[in-house]
C-alpha positions in Angstrom: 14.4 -13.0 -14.6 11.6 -12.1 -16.9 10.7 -8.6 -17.6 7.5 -8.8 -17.8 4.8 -7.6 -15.5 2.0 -9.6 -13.4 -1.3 -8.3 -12.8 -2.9 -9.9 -9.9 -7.0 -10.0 -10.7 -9.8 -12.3 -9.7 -13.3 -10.0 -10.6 -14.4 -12.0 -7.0 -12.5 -9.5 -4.5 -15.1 -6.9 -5.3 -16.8 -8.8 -2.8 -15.1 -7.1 -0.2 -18.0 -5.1 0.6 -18.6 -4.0 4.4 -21.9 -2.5 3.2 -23.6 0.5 1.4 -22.8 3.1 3.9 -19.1 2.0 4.3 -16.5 4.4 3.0 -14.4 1.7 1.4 -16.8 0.9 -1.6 -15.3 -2.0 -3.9 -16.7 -0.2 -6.5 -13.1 1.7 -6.3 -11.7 -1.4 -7.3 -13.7 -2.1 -10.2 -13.4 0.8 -11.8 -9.8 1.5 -11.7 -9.7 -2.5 -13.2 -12.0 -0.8 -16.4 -9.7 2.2 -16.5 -6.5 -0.3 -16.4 -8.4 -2.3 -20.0 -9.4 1.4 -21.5 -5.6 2.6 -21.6 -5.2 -1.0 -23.0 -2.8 -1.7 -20.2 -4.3 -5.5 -19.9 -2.4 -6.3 -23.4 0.7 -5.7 -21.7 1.0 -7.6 -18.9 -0.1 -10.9 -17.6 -3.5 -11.1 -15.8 -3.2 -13.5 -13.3 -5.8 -14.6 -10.8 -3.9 -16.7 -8.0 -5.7 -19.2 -5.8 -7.4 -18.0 -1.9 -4.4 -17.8 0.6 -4.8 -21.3 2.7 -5.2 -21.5 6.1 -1.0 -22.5 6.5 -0.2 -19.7 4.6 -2.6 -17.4 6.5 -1.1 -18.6 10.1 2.2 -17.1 8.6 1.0 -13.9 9.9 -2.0 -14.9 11.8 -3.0 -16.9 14.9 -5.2 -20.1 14.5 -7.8 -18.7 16.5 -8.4 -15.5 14.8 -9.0 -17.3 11.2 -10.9 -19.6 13.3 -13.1 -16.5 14.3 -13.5 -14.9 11.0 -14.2 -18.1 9.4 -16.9 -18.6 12.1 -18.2 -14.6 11.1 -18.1 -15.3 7.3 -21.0 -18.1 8.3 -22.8 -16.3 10.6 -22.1 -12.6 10.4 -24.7 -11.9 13.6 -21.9 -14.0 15.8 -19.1 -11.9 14.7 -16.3 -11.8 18.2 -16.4 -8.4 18.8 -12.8 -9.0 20.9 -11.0 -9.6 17.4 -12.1 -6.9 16.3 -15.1 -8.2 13.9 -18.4 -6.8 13.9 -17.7 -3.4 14.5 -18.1 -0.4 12.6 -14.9 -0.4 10.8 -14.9 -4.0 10.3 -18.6 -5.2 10.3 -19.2 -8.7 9.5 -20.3 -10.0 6.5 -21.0 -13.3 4.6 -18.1 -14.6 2.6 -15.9 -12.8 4.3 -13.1 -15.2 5.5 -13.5 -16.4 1.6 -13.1 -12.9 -0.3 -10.2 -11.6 2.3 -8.2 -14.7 1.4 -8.7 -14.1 -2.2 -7.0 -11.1 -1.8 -4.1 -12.1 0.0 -3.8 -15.1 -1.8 -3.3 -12.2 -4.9 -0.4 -10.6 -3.0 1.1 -14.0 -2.2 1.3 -15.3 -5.8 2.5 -12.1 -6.3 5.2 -12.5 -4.4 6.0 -16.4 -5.5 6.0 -15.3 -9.1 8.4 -12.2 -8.4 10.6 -14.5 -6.0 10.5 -17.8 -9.0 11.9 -15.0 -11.8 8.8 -15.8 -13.7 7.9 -11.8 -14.0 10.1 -9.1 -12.4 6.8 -7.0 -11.2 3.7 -7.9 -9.9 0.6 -5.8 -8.8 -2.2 -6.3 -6.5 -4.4 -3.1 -6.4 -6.8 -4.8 -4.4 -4.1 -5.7 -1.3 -2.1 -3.5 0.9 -4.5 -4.3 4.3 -2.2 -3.4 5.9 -3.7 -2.5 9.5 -4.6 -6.6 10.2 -3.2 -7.7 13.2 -1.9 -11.5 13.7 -5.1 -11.8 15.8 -7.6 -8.9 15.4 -9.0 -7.2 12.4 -8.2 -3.6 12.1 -9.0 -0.6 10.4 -11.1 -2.0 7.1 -8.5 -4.6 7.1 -9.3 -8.3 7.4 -6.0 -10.6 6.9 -2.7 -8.6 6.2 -1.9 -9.2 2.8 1.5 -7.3 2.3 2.7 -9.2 6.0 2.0 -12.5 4.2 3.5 -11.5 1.3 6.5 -11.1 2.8 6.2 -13.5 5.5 6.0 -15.8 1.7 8.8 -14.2 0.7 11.0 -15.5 3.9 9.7 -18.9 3.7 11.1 -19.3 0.2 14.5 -17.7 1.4 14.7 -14.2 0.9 17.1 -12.6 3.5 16.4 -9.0 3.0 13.0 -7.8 2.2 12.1 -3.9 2.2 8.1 -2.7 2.8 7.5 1.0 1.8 4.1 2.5 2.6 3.0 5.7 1.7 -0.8 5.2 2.8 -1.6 8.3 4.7 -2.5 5.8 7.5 0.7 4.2 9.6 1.4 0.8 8.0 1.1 -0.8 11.6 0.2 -4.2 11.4 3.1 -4.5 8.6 5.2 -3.4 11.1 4.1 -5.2 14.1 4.3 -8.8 12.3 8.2 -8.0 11.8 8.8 -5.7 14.6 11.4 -8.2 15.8 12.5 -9.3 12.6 15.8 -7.7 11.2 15.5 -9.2 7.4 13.0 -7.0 7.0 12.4 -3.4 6.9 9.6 -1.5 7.1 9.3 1.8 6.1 6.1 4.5 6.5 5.4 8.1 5.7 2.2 8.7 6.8 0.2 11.8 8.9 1.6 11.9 12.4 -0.2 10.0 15.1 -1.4 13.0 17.0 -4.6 13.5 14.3 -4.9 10.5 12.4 -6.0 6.3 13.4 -4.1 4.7 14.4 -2.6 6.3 16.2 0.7 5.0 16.0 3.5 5.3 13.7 6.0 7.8 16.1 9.8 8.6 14.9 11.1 6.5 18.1 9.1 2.8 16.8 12.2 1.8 15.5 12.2 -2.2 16.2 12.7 -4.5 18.7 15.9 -5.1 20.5 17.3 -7.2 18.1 16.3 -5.6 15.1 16.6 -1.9 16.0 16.6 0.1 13.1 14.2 -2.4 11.2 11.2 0.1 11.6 11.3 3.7 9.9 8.2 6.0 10.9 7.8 9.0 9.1 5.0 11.2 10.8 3.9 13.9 8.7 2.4 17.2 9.9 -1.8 17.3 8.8 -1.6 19.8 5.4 1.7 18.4 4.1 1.4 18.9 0.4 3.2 17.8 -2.7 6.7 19.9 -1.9 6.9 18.3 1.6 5.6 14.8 0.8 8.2 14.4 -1.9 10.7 15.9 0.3 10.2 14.1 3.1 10.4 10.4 0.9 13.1 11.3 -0.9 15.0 12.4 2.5 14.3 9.0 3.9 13.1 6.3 1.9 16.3 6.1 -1.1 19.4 6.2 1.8 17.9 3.4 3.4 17.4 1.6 0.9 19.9 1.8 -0.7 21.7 0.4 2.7 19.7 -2.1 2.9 19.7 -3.8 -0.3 16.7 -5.6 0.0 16.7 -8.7 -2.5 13.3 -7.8 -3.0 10.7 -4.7 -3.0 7.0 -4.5 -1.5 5.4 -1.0 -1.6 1.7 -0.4 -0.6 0.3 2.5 -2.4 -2.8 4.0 -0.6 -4.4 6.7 -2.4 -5.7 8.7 0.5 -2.7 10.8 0.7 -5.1 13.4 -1.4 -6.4 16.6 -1.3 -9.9 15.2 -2.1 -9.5 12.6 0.4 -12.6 12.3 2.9 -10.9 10.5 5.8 -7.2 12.5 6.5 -5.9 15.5 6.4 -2.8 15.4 4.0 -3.1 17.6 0.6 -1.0 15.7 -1.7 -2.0 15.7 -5.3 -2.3 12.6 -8.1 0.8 13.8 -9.9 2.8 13.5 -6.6 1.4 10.1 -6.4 2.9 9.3 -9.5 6.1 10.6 -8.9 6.6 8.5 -5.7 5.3 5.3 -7.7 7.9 6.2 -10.7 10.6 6.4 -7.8 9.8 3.0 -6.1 9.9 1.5 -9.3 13.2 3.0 -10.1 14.3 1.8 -6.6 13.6 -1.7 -7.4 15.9 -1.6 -10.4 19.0 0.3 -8.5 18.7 -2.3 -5.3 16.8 -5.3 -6.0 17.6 -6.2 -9.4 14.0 -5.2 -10.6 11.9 -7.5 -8.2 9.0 -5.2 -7.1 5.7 -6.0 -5.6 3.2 -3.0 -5.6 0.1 -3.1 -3.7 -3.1 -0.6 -3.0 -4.7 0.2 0.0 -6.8 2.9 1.0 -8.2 5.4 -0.6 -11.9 6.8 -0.4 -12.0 9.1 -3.1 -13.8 6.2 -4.9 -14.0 8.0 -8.3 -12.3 10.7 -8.7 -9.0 9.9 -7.4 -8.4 6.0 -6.3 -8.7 4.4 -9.8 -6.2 7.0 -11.3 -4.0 6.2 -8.7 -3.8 2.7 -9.4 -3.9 2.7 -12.9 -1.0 5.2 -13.3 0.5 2.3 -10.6 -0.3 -0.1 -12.7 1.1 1.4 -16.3 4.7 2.3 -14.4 5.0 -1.3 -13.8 4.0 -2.5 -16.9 6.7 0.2 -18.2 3.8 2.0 -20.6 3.7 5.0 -18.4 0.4 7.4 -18.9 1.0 10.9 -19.7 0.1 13.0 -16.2 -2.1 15.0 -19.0 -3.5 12.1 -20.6 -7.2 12.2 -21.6 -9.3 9.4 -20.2 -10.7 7.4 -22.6 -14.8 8.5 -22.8 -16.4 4.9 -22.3 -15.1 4.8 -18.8 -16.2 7.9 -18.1 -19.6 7.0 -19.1 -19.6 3.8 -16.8 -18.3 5.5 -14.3 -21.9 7.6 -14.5 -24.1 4.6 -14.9 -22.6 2.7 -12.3 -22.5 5.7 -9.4 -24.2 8.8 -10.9 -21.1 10.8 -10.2 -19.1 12.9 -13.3 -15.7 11.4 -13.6 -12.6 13.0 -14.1 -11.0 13.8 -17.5 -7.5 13.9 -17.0 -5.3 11.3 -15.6 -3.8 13.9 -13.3 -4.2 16.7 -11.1 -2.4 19.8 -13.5 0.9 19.9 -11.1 3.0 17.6 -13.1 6.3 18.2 -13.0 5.8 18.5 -9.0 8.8 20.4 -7.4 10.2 19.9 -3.9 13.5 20.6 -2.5 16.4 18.2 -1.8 17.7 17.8 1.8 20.8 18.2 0.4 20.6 21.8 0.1 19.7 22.5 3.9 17.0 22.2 6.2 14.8 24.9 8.2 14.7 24.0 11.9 12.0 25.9 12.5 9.9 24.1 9.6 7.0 21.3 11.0 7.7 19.0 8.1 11.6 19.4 8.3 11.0 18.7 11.9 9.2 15.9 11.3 12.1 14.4 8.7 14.9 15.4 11.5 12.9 13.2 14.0 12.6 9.9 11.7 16.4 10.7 10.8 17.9 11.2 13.9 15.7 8.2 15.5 16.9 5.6 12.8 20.3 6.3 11.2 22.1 5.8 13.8 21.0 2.5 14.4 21.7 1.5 11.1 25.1 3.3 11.0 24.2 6.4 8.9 25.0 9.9 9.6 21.3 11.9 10.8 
């Protein structure tokens, strides 16, 4: 297997634009591809931009007449079927949009081929991790389900054992609905709990179908959980699974909106624990799937200030040129971060918290403690099923 790393870019999925007053502004993705070139991280990786996601690959996941109705949108955005979830507020219509939301899962799907072939051992696609797509509805910004596809990919060419981590703050749903009764893969999300967040799913007891019980891990996370407990509550999870797993191959989705700064939930988690739970999926990929690692975005409406950090620091740990947490930004970005959105941008490549402390589960839980509550639940739930002690 080659060591090097894949970078998954086409400059035509900034066309993913549900309009000016939309929170997820593809501006985000531009700029965290600028910051990406000022660190120099393009030099050390090959930028790849793989072909649209065909309609057989798309019916891997989805059903003929929902790419039916989105190709039918993407020409006339004013006959958008509101009954697949198109044309509404999260999801509003727009021209090209069967075209540009096939680009990007076609990204996440070479991704996948390329990791799968040996050709590179990682591969990112910032611009993926859709993960709320449904086989036949749109959903929560989310057009086609890139990460499903990628794995769904990733089956057809004869994986056995695939394993999804998402640490979006939103529950990775339609992720886990396209392999709900599927036992080669599992799906595994820390996200805020149900109760105060879309979509409203995502409980400790979603566990899998009969069939595949155990194949679905649902982390739901008190609103406020900060750095200490997000850390915590992944690294009480996430590595014991995996590591009974052994997935042949990794797919993480890294939505930034975990943070303090984030407009849309309610979690408080800074950049630098970001980081540290990127740095860990990578070394997770190494200890159980002999490197092969697929990393993906997803949401994040910090536009400025926080997404392209995010993704960049993503981006450097799996082209294994890892940025200081203190690093300076290079000043041209900064400046086109100004021309292009009249906002100051940051000018550190972190939050300030780095090294970010949190306390094993090893040494003892607090009963009376929300987020410990919340990491019982999942435990007790799952573990079992997969014949581990809770």
């Amino acid at each position: 297997m080659s060591g090097r790393t894949q970078l998954m870019w086409d400059e035509a999925v900034t066309g993913y634009d549900f309009g000016p007053d939309h929170p997820m502004d593809p501006v985000r993705l531009a700029l965290t591809r600028r910051l990406v070139d000022a660190f120099g991280l393009d030099r050390e990786m090959d930028v790849v931009a793989a072909k649209a996601a065909g309609e057989s690959t798309l019916r891997l996941v989805h059903r003929e007449d929902y790419v039916e109705a989105v190709k039918a949108a993407s020409v006339d955005p004013r006959a958008a079927d509101m009954s697949y979830g198109l044309g509404t507020m999260d999801d509003p219509a727009f021209a090209g949009m069967h075209e540009v939301s096939a680009l990007i899962a076609g990204q996440s799907v070479g991704a996948a081929e390329a990791v799968w072939r040996g050709d590179v051992s990682h591969a990112v696609n910032f611009a993926g991790g859709l993960h709320h797509a449904m086989p036949g509805g749109a959903s929560g910004f989310c057009i086609y389900n890139d990460a499903s596809l990628a794995i769904a990919r990733l089956l057809e060419l004869g994986a056995e054992r695939v394993a999804y981590i998402d640490v979006d703050v939103h529950h990775g749903d339609g992720v886990q609905a396209a392999f709900w009764e599927d036992p080669r893969v599992l799906t595994i999300s820390l996200h805020e709990h149900p109760r105060t967040l879309f979509p409203q799913t995502g409980w400790p007891e979603e566990t899998g179908a009969d069939g595949a019980e155990g194949s679905a891990v649902n982390v739901a996370l008190p609103a406020g959980t900060g750095d200490a407990g997000w850390l915590r509550a992944f690294h009480s999870v996430v590595p014991e699974l995996i590591a009974d797993f052994r997935p042949q191959v990794l797919v993480t989705q890294h939505g930034a909106d975990t943070h303090f700064e984030d407009p849309l939930a309610h979690l408080a988690v800074s950049l630098d624990a970001q980081r540290a739970v990127q740095v860990a999926c990578h070394e997770l990929a190494h200890e159980h799937a002999e490197g092969r690692w697929i990393a993906l975005g997803g949401g994040g409406y910090a536009v400025v200030d926080v997404v392209p950090r995010s993704w960049t620091h993503l981006v450097a740990i799996a082209a294994g040129r890892e940025i200081a947490p203190d690093a300076v930004i290079p000043e041209g970005w900064r400046q086109e971060v100004f021309a292009r959105t009249r906002q100051l941008a940051p000018a550190r490549m972190t939050d300030g918290r780095w090294p970010v402390a949190w306390k094993s589960w090893e040494d003892g839980y607090d009963p009376a403690d929300r987020l410990d509550q919340a990491i019982v639940a999942t435990r007790r739930a799952v573990f079992p099923l997969r014949g581990l002690l809770a």
